[in-house]
PDB file of N, CA, C and O in Angstrom, chain B, residues numbered from 101:
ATOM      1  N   UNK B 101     -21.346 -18.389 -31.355  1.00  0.00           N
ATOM      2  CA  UNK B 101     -21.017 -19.136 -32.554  1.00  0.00           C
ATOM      3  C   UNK B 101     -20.297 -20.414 -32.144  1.00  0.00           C
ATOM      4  O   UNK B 101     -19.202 -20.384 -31.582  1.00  0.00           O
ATOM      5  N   UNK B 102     -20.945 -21.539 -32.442  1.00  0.00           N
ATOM      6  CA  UNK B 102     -20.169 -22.616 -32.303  1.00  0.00           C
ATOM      7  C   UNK B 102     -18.521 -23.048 -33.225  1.00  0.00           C
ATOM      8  O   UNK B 102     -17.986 -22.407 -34.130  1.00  0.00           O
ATOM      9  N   UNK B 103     -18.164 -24.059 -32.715  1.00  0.00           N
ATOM     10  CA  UNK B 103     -17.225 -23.646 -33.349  1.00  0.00           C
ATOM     11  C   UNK B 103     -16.969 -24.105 -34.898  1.00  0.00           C
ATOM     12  O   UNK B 103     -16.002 -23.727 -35.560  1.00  0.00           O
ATOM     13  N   UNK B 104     -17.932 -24.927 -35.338  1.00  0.00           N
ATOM     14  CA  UNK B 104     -18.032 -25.449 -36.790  1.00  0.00           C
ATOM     15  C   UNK B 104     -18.072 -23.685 -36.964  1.00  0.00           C
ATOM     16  O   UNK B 104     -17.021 -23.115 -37.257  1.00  0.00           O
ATOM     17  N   UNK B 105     -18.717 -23.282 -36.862  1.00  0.00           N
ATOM     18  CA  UNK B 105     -19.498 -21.924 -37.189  1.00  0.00           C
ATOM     19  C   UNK B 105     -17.647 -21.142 -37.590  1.00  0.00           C
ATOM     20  O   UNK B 105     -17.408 -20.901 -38.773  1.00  0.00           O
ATOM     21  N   UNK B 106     -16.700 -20.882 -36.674  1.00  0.00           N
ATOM     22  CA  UNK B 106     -15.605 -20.650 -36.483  1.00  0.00           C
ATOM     23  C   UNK B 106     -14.849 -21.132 -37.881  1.00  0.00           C
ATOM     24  O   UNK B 106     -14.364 -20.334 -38.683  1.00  0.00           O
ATOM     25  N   UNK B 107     -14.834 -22.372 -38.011  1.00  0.00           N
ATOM     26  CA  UNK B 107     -14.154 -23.267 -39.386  1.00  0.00           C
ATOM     27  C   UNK B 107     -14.476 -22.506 -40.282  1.00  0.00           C
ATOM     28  O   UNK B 107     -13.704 -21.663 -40.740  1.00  0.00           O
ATOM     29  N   UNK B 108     -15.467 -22.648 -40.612  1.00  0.00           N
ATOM     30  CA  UNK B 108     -16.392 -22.213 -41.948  1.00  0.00           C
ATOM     31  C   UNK B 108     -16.039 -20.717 -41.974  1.00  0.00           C
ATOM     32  O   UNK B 108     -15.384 -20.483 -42.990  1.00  0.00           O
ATOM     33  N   UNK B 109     -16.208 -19.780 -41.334  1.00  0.00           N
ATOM     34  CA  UNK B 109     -16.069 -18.068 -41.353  1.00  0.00           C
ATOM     35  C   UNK B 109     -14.287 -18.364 -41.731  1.00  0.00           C
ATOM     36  O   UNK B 109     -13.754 -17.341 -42.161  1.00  0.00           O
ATOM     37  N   UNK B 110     -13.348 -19.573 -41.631  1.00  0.00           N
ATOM     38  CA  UNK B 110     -12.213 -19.342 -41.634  1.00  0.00           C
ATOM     39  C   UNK B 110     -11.956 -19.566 -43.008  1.00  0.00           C
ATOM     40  O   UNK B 110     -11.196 -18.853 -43.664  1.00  0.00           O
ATOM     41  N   UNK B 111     -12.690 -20.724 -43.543  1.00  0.00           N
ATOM     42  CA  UNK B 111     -12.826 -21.287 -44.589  1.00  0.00           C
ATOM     43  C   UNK B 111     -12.892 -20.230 -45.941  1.00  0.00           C
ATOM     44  O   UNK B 111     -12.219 -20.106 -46.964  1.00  0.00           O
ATOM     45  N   UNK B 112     -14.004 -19.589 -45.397  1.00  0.00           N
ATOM     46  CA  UNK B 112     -14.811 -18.728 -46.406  1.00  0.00           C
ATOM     47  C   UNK B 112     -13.353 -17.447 -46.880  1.00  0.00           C
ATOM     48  O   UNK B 112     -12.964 -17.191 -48.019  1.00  0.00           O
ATOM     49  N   UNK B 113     -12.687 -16.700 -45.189  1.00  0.00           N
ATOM     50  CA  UNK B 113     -11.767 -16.065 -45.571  1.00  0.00           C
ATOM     51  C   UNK B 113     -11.103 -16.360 -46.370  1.00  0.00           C
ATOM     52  O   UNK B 113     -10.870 -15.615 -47.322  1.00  0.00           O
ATOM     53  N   UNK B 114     -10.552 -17.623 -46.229  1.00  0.00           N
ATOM     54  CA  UNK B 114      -9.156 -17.958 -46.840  1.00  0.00           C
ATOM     55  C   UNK B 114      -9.387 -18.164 -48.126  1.00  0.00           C
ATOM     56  O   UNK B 114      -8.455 -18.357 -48.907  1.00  0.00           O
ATOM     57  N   UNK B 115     -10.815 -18.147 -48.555  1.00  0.00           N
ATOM     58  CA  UNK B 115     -11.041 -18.600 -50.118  1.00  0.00           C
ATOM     59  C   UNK B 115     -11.697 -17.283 -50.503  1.00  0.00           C
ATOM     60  O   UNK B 115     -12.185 -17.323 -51.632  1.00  0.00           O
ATOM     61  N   UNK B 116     -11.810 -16.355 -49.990  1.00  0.00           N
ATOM     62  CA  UNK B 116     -11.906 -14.990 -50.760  1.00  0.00           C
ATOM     63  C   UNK B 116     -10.577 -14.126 -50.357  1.00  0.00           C
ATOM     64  O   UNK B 116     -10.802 -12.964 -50.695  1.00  0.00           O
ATOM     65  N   UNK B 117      -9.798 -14.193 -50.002  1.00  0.00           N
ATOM     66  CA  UNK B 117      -8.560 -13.889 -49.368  1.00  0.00           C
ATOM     67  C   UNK B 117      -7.600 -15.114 -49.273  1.00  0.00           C
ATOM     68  O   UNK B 117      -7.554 -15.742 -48.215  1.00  0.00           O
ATOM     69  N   UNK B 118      -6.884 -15.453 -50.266  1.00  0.00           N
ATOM     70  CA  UNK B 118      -5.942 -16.488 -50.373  1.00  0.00           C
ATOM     71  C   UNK B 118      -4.843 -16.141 -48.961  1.00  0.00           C
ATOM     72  O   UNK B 118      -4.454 -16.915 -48.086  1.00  0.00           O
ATOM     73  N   UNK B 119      -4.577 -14.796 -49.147  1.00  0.00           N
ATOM     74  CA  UNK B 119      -3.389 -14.491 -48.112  1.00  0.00           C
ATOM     75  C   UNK B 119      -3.536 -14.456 -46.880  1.00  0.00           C
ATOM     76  O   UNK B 119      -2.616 -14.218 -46.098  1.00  0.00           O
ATOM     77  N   UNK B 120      -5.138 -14.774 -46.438  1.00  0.00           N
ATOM     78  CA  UNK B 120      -5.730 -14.374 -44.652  1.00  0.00           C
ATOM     79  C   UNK B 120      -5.396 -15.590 -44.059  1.00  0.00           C
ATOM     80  O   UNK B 120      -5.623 -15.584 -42.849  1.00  0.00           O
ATOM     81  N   UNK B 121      -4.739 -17.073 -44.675  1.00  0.00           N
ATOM     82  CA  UNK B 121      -4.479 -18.446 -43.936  1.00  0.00           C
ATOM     83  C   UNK B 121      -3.163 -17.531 -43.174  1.00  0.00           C
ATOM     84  O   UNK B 121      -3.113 -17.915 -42.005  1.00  0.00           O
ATOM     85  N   UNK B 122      -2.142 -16.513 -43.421  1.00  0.00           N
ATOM     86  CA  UNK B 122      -1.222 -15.901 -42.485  1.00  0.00           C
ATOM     87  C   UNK B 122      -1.788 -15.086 -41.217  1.00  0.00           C
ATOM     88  O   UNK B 122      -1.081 -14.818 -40.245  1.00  0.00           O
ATOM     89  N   UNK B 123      -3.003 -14.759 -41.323  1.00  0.00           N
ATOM     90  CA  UNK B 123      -3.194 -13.940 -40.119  1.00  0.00           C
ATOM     91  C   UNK B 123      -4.027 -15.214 -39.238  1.00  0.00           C
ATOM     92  O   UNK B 123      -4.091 -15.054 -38.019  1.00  0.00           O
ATOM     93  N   UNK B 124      -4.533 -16.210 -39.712  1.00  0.00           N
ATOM     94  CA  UNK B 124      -5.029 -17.159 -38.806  1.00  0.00           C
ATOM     95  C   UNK B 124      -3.957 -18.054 -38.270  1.00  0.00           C
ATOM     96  O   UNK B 124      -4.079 -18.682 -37.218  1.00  0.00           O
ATOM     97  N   UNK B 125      -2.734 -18.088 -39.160  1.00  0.00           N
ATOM     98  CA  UNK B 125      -1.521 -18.628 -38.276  1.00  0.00           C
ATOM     99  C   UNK B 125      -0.674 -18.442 -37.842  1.00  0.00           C
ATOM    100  O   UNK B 125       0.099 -19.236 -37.306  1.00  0.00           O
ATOM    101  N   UNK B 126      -0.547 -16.640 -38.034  1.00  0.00           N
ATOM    102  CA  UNK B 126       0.516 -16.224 -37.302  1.00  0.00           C
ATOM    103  C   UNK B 126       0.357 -16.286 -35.740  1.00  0.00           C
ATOM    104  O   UNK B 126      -0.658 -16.081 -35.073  1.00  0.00           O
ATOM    105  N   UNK B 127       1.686 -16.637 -35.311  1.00  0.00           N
ATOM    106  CA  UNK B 127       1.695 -16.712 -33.473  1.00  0.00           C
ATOM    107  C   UNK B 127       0.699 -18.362 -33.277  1.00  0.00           C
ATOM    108  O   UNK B 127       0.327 -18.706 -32.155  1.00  0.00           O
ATOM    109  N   UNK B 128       0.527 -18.833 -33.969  1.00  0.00           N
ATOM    110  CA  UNK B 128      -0.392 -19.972 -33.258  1.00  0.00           C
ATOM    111  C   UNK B 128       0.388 -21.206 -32.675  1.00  0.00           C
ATOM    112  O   UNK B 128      -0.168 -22.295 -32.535  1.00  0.00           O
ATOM    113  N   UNK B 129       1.480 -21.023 -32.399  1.00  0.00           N
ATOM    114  CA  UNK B 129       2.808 -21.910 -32.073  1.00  0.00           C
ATOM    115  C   UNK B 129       3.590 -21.202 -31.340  1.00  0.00           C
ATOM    116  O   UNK B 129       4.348 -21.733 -30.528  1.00  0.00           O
ATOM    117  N   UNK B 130       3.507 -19.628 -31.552  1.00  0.00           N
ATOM    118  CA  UNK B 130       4.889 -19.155 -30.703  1.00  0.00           C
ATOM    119  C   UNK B 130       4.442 -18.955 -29.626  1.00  0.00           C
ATOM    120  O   UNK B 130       5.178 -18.011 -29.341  1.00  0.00           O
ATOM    121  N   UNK B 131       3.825 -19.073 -28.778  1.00  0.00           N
ATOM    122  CA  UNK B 131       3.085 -19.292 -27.342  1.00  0.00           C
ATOM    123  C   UNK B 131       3.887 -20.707 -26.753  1.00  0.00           C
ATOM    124  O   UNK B 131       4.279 -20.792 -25.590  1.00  0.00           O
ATOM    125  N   UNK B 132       4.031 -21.648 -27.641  1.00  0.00           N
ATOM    126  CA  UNK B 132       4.199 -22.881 -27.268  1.00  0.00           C
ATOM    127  C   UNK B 132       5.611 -22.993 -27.867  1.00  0.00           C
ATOM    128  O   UNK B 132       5.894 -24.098 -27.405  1.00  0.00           O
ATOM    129  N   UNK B 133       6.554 -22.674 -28.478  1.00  0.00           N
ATOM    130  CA  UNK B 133       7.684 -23.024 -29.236  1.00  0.00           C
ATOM    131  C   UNK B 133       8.446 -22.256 -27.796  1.00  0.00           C
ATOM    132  O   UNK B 133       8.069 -21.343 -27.061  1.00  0.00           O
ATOM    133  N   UNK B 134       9.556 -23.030 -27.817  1.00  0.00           N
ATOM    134  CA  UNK B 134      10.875 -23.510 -26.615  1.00  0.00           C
ATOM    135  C   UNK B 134      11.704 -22.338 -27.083  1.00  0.00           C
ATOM    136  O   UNK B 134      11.743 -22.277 -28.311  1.00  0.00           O
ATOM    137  N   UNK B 135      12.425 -21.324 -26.416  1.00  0.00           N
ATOM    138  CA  UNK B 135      13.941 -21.146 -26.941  1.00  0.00           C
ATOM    139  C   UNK B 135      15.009 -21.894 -26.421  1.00  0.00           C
ATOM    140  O   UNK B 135      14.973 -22.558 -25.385  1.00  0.00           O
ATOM    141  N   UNK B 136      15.955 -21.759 -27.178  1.00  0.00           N
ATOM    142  CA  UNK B 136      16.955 -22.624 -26.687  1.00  0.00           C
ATOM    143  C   UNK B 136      17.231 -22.559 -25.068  1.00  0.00           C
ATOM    144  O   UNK B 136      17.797 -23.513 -24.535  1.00  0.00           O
ATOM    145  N   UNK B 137      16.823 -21.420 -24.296  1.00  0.00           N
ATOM    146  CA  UNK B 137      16.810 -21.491 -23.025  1.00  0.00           C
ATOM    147  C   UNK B 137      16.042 -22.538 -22.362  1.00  0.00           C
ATOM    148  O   UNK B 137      16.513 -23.018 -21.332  1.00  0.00           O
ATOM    149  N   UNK B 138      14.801 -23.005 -22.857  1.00  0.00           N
ATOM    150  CA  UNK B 138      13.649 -23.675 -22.701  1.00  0.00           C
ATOM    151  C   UNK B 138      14.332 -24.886 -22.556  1.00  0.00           C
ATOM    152  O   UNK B 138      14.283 -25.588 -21.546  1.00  0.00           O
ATOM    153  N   UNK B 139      14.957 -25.123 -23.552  1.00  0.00           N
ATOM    154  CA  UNK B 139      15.013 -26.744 -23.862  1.00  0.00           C
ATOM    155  C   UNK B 139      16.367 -27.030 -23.101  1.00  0.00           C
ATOM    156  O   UNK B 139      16.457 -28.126 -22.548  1.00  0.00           O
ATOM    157  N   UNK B 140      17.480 -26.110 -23.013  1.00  0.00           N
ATOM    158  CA  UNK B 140      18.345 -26.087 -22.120  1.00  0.00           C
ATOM    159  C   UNK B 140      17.908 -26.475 -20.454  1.00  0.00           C
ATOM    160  O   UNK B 140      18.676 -27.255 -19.891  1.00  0.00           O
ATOM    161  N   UNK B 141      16.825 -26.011 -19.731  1.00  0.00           N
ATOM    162  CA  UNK B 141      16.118 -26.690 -18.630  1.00  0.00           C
ATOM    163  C   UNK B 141      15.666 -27.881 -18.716  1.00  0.00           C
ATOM    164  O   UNK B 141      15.804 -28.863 -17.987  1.00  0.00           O
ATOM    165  N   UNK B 142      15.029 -27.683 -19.817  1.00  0.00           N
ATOM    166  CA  UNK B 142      14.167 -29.233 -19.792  1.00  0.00           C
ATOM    167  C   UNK B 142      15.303 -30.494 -19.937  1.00  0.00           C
ATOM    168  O   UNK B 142      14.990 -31.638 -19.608  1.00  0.00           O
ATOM    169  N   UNK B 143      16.493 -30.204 -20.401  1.00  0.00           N
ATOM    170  CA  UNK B 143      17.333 -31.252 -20.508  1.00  0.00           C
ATOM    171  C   UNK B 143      18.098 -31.051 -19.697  1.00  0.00           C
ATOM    172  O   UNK B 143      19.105 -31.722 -19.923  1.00  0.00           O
ATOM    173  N   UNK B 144      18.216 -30.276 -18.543  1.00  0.00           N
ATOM    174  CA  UNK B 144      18.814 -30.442 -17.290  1.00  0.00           C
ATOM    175  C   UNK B 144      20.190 -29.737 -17.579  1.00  0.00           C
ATOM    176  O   UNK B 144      20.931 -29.748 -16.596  1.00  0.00           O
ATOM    177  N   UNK B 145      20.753 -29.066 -18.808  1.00  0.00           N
ATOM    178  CA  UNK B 145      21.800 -28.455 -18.516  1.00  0.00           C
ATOM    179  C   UNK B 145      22.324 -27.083 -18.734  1.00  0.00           C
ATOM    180  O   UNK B 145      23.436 -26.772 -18.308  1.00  0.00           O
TER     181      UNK B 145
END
């Protein structure tokens, strides 16, 4: 499945399932979001 193909199957959920835009965005940031430990390195102190 390409990935338009991907959009659209997401599309379709979220408009027969108002509440499924939470399971397509849960965690899609916390992979990448800093804890304060994080940012404590990155700013050197």
């Amino acid at each position: 499945m390409e990935f338009a193909g991907f959009v659209h199957a997401a599309a379709a959920a979220t408009l027969v399932a108002p509440s499924a835009w939470r399971w397509f965005s849960s965690n899609a940031t916390a992979n990448y979001a800093l804890e304060p430990e994080g940012w404590r390195r990155i700013r050197g102190r």
